[in-house]
N, C-alpha and C positions, 0 to 999 in steps of 0.2 A: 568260567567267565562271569563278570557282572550282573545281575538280574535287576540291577535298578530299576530297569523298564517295567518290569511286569509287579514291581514291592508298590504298585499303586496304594491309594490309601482306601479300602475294600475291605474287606472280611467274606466269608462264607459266615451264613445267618448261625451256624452251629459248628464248631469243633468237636472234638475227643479229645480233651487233658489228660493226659500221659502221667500228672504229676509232674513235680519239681526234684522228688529224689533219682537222680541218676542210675541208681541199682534198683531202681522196683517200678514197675508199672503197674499204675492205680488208677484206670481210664473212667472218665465220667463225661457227658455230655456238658459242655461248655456254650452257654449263650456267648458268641462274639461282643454285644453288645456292650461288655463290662470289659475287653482286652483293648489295648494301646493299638492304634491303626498302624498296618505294618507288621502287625504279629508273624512270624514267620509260621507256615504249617505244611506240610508235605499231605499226599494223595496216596493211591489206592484205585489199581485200575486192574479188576478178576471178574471171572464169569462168576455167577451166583449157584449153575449147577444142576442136578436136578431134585434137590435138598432145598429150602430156602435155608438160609443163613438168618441168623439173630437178626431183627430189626427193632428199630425205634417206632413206638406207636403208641395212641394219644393213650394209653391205658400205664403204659411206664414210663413216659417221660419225665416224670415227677420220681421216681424211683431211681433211673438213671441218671438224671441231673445229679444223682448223690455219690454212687458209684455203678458200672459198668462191672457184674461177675463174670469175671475174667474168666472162670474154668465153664462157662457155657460159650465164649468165644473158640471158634476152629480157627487151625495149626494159622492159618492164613493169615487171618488178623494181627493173631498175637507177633508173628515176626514181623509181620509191617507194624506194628507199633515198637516192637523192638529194633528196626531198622532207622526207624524216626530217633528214639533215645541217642543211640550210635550216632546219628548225624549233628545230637546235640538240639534236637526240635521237639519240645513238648508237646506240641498240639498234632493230628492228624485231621484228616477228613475222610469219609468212607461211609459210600452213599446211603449202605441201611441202617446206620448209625447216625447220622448224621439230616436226613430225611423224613419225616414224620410217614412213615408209607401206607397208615389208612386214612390219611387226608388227602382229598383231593386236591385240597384248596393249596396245603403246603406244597403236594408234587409239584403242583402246577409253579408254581411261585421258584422254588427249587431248580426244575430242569431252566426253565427261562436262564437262570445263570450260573448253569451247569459251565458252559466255555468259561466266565471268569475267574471258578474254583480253578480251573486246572491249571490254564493261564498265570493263575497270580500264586500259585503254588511254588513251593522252595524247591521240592524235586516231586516225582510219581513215580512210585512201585509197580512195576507189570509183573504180575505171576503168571508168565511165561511158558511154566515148565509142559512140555508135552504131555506127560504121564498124571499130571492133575488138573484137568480141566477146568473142575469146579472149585470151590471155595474149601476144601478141606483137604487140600496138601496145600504146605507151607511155604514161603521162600529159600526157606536154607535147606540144604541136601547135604548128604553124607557122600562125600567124594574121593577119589585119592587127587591131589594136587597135579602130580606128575602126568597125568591124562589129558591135561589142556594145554600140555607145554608143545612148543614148535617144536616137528622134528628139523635135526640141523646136518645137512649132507656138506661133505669138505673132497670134492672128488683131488686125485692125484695130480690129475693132467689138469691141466687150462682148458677151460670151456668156452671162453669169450677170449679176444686181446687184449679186455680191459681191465682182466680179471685175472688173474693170474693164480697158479696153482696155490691150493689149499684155502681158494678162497670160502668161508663159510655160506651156503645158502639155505633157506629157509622154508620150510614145506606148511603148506598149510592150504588147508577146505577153503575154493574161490565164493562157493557158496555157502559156506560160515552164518554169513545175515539171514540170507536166505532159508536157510534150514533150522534154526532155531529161534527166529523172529518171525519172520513173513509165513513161517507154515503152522505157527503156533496155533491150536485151537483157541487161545485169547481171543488172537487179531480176526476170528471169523464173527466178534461179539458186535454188533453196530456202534456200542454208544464209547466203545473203545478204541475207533477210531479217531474218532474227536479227540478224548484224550488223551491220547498220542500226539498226535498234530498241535495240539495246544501247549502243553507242560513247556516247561523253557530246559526243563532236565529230565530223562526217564531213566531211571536202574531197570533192566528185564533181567529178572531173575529167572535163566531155564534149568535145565536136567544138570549142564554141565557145568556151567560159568555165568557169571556175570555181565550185563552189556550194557553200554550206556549209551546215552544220545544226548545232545543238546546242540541249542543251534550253531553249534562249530565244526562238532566231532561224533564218528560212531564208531566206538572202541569196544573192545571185551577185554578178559582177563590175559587170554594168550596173544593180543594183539592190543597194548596200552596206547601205542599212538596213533593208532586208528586202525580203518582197513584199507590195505595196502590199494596201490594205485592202480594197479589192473582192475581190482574189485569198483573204484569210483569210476573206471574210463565206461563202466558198463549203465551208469547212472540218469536210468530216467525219469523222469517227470510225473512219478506215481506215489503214493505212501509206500510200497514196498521196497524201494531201494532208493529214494530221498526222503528225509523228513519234513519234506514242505516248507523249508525255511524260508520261501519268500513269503510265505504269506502271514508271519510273525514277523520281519524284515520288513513289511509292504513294499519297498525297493530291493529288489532280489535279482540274482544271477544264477545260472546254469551254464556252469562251461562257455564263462562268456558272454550269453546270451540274456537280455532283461526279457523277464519272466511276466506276460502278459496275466491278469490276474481273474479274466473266465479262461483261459485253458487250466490256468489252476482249478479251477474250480472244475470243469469238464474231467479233470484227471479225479480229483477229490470222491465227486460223484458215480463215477465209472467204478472204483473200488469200494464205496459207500454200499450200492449198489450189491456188491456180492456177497457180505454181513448178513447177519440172519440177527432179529429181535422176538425177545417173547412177547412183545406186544407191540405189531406193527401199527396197530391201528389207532393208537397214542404217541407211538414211538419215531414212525418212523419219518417226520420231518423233525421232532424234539428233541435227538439222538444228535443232530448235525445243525443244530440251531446257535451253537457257540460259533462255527466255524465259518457258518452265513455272515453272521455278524461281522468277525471280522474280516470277511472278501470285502463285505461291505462298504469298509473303508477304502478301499481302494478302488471301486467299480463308480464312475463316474453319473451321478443322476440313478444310483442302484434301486431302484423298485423293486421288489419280492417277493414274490408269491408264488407259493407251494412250491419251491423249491428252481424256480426259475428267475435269473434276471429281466426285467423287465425290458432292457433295452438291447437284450438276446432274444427277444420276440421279433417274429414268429418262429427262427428260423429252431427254436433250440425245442419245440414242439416237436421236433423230426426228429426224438428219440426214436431210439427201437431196441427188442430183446438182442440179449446178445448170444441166446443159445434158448431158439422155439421149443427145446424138448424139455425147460423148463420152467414154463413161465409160467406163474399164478399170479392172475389177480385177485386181488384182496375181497373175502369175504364180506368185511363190515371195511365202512368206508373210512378211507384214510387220506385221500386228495382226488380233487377233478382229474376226471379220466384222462385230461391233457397232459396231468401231469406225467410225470415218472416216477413219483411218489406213489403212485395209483396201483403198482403192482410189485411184484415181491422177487423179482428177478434181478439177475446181473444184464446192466441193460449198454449199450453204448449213444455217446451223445454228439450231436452235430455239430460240428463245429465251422465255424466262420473265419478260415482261413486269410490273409492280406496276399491278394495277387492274386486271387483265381476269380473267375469271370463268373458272376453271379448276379442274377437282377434276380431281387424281392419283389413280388408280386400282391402279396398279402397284406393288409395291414390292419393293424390291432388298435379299435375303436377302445376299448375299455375290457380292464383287466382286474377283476375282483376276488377276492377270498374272504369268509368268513371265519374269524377268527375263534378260537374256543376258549384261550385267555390274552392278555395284552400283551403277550410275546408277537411281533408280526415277522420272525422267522420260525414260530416253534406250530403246534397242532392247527389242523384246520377241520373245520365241519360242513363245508363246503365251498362253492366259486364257482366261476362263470368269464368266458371271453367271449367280447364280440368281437366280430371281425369281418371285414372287406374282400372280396377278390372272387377268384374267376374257379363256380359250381360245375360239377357235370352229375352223370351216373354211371356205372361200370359195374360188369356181371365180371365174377372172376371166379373160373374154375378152375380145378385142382391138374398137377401135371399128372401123366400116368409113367413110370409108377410114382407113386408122392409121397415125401418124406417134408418131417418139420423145414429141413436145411434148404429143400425145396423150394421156390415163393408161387404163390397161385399166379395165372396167368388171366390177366384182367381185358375182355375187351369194350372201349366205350361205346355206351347205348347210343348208337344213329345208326339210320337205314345206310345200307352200303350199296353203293354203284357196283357193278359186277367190276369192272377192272380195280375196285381196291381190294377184292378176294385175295388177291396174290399178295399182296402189301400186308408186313406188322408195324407198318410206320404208327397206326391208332393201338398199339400192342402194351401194357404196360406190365410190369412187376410189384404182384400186390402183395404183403406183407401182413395178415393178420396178427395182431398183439396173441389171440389164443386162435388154437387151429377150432376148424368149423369142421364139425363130420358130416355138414351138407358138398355135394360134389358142385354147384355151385351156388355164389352167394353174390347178392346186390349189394354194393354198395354206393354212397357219394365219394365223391371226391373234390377234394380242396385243394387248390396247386399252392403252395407257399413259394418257392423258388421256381427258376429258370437258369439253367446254363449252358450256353447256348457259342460256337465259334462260328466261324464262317463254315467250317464242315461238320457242325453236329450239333445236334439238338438233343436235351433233356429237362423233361419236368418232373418236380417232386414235390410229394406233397401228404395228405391227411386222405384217410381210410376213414369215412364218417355214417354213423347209422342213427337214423331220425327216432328222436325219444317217444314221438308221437302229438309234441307241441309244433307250433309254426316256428320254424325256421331254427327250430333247437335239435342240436345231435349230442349224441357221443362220441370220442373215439375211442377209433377199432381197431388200428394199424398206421402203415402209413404206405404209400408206392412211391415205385423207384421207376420212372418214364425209361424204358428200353433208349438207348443214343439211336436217333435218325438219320440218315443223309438228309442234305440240305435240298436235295429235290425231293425230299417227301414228307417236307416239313407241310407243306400245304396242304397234305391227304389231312394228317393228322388236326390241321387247325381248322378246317372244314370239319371233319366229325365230332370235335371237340364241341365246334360252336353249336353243332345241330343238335346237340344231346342238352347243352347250356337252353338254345332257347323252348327246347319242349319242357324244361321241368313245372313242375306244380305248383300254386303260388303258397301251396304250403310246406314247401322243402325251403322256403327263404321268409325272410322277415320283411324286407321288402327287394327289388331290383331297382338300383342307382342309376343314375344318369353316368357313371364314370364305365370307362371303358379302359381296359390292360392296354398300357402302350405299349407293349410287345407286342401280345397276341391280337389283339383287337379283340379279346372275350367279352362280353357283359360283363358287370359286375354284381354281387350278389350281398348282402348282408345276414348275417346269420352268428347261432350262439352255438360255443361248445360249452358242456358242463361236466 
């Protein structure tokens, strides 16, 4: 297919020159600055290993700008520049080549427009292969041919009435993609999924064969015109079994259906999420900073920060892990605790459905991040939200016996009448981000939502713990309000209120005059960071 779209008139600040003789590869660092706009150049998308691989740095760039010695390049390189030749493309790109890596000043400059390199790339190389993780096994593999061919059964009899005897049929692995792409230890790298989702072409080179992608088709060698169509009817709305093409598209379809551009983004981050970075706490909004960008284009009024749209506030705060028994948060800091950038887990994200019965309760005065360079999708060094709506407090101890998968059992701080002993209508489900090995723990709570029918009630919201400034928290989780009967919504909004108006006037910044038209709660002002 065409790539006009993406032959913008750009460069990457450095290539790899391949040379000009056809039969020899002669690599040197190439400043852009001196080639014709439009240069065509292909990519390079491998794990580094636990080896570093050769890199460029300020000590030989002056060396290398001359020539690249080829025989201290690994098997990797050398066939992705020999795969480039093949395609008739001088130039490569290949991050530690191509990257100054003990500059900060050049990373920093670099990842910022890391999405454009792939993006405006001729094709990208994934070293795929199971058996080489890291950067020193090669592209090409020694194979027999005959091993990726379809088996082809011709039964006797007629199988169908459409079909009639001796018709040829075709045997082949339904999970093919799945087994040699989606399981690949590549695709667990973070900054390779970006690259993926970006490229307008990918070659995955694995153990067995060849794959390709682009935004038409996903083919391999035993299967050229693609994967058959049982294999697409199973196709959802993830990077593992679509390649994101609406959001290279920005007007995109699935089976029909026009492709809303935060669910893209909620699926993006939901698999983002379960990647692993050698360095989170640089990496990990920098990693997915091409891909920001261009949602970008298509999320109407898009604000940004720390990896949240701004007009997906509050409700997209109502992250949570997606498996307690592994969650780490980040040692050195990497995004406000609001974020979901904030911790190192495979996390799931909330989503804001069309048609389901939801009143926002919350609202977000001012939404800031501090930035660490002028990328305002890429690293942050910190940030702060203010925000409105209805405080309480809640003790939530542990169930017996209690496991992660478990969620503590939260009840709100107000005195209770003897006849609401019986009642869990004030009962909620707390959610800590990391388990407490106290058996119970205080905390605030911040309702973001309400949804609510004639026969049920529930609120949700933020698990908040006071930093020890006025009216400033952390978060610490989030709860999930147990559903109510509609006759016991009242216990509940009674105890709510009574724990609202005892708090301290140093759990808030100040209390408002505005009042929840729902609940009738107080309202409260206060910072997360």
């Amino acid at each position: 297919m065409s790539s006009s779209r993406f032959e913008k008139e750009w460069l990457p600040t450095r290539l790899v020159d391949l040379g000009t003789d056809d039969n020899i590869i002669r690599p040197r660092i190439r400043n852009s600055a001196g080639l014709p706009l439009g240069t065509k150049y292909t990519t390079l998308s491998h794990r580094w290993g636990a080896s570093t691989p050769p890199r460029l740095i300020l000590e030989n760039v002056r060396e290398w700008s001359i020539r690249i010695p080829i025989s201290e390049l690994q098997p990797l390189y050398r066939d992705s520049m020999e795969a480039s030749k093949r395609l008739g493309v001088q130039y490569i790109w290949i991050d530690s080549l191509c990257i100054i890596q003990d500059s900060v000043q050049d990373w920093q400059i670099e990842a910022a427009a890391m999405g454009d390199v792939y993006q405006r790339s001729y094709c990208n190389f994934a070293g795929a292969a199971k058996d080489t993780p890291g950067s020193h096994g090669g592209l090409f593999v020694s194979r027999n041919p005959v091993d990726i061919e379809l088996c082809v059964v011709k039964p006797k009899n007629a199988l169908l009435r459409t079909h009639p005897a001796g018709t040829a049929y075709y045997c082949f692995d339904m999970n093919i993609w799945e087994n040699n792409i989606t399981q690949s230890p590549l695709y667990d790298r973070g900054w390779v999924l970006q690259e993926r989702i970006l490229s307008p072409r990918v070659l995955h080179f694995t153990g067995q064969q060849v794959f390709w992608e682009c935004l038409e088709l996903q083919a391999c060698e035993s299967l050229p015109g693609g994967m058959p169509h049982t294999w697409e009817t199973k196709a959802k709305l993830t990077v593992d079994t679509f390649s994101l093409v609406a959001i290279l598209n920005s007007m995109a379809h699935l089976q029909g259906q026009a492709v809303e551009p935060h669910f893209l983004w909620e699926s993006i981050v939901e698999r983002y999420s379960e990647t692993s970075l050698t360095y989170p706490e640089k990496d990990k909004l920098a990693a997915l900073s091409g891909v920001a960008k261009k949602v970008g284009l298509s999320v109407e009024g898009g604000g940004y920060v720390a990896g949240i749209w701004k007009d997906r506030l509050p409700v997209h705060l109502l992250w949570r892990p997606d498996n307690y028994n592994s969650v780490l948060r980040a040692t050195e800091y990497q995004a406000p605790s609001w974020s979901w950038a904030s911790i190192n887990s495979k996390i799931q994200v909330t989503s804001v459905w069309p048609g389901k019965k939801l009143e926002v309760v919350a609202e977000v005065l001012e939404a800031h991040v501090d930035l660490v360079s002028n990328d305002p999708t890429g690293q942050v060094c910190g940030g702060y939200l203010r925000l409105r709506g209805c405080l309480a407090t809640v003790t939530c101890r542990k169930n017996m016996p209690y496991t992660r998968f478990t969620p503590m059992i939260g009840d709100i701080n107000a005195p209770r009448a003897p006849d609401y002993e019986t009642l869990d209508c004030a009962t909620i489900r707390c959610l800590p981000d990391i388990e407490t090995s106290d058996a119970t723990t205080e905390f605030h709570v911040f309702i973001i939502n309400l949804r609510y029918t004639k026969d049920e009630f529930r609120a949700e919201g933020l698990l908040l713990e006071p930093t020890g400034k006025k009216g400033q928290f952390n978060r610490r989780g989030v709860f999930d309000g147990i559903p109510v009967a509609s006759q016991e919504l009242q216990v509940f909004l009674d105890l709510f209120m009574c724990s609202a108006e005892q708090l301290s006037p140093k759990n808030y910044e100040r209390k408002t005059e505005y009042v929840d038209p729902v609940c009738g709660f107080p309202q409260y002002e206060l910072s997360i960071i």
